[in-house]
C-alpha positions in Angstrom: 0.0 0.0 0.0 1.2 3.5 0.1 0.0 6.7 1.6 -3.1 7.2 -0.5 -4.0 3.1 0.4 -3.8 2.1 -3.1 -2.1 -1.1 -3.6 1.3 -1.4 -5.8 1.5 -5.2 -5.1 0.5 -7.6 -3.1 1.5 -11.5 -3.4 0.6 -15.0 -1.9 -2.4 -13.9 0.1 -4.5 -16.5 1.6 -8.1 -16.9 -0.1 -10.9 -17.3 2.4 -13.3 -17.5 0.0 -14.4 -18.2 -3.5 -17.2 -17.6 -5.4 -19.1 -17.1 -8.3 -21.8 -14.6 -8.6 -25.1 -14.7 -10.6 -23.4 -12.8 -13.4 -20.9 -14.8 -14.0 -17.9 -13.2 -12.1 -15.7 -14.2 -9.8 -16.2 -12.5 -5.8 -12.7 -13.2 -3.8 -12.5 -12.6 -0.2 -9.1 -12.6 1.0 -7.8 -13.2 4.7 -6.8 -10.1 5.4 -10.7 -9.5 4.8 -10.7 -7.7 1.8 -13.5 -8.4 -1.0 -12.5 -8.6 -4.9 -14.6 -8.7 -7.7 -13.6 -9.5 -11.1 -14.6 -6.8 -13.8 -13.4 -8.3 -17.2 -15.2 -11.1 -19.0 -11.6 -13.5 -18.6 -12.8 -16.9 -17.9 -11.4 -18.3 -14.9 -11.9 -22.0 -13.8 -10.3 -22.7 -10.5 -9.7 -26.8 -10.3 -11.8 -28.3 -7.4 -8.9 -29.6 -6.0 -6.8 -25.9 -5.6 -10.1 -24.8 -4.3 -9.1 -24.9 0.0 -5.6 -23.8 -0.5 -6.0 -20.6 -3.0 -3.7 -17.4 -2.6 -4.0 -14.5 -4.6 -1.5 -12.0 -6.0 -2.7 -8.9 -6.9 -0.7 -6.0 -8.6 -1.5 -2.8 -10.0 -1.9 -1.7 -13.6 -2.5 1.7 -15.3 -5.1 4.3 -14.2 -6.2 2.2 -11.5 -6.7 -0.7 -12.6 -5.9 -4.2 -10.5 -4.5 -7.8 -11.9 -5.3 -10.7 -9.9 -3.8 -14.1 -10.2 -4.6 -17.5 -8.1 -2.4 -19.6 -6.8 -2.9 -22.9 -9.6 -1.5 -20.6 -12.4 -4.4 -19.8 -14.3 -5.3 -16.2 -16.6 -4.7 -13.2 -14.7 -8.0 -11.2 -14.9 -8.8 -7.6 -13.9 -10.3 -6.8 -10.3 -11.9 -4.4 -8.1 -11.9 -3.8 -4.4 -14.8 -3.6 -3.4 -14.5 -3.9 0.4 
């Protein structure tokens, strides 16, 4: 983070919990209880197996924007804090 609270990078953060929501996108909470939401149309499929043991790593991009990638090496896709 830096002064402002935005977030440069952050990597290896626990994943509490993962979920889909009606639209299609992936909702993230993290353990350090913040609440992601994906807002691109990249389809991510998380393995049921990777599913208990997800981290995220999350870096910034241009004009605000976030990346987010989980832990079994799939697609980055972009993200939004939303809490």
């Amino acid at each position: 983070y830096d002064d402002s609270g935005a977030i440069d990078e952050m990597r290896n953060v626990p994943v509490e919990v993962y979920e889909t929501t009606r639209t299609g996108d992936l909702r993230i909470t993290l353990a350090n209880g913040q609440v992601w939401q994906q807002i691109d149309t990249t389809r991510v499929r998380v393995p049921r197996s990777q599913r208990g043991d997800l981290r995220a790593d999350i870096r910034g991009g241009a004009l605000g924007s976030h990346f987010m990638t989980l832990s079994y090496g799939g697609r980055a896709f972009r993200a939004r804090r939303i809490q």
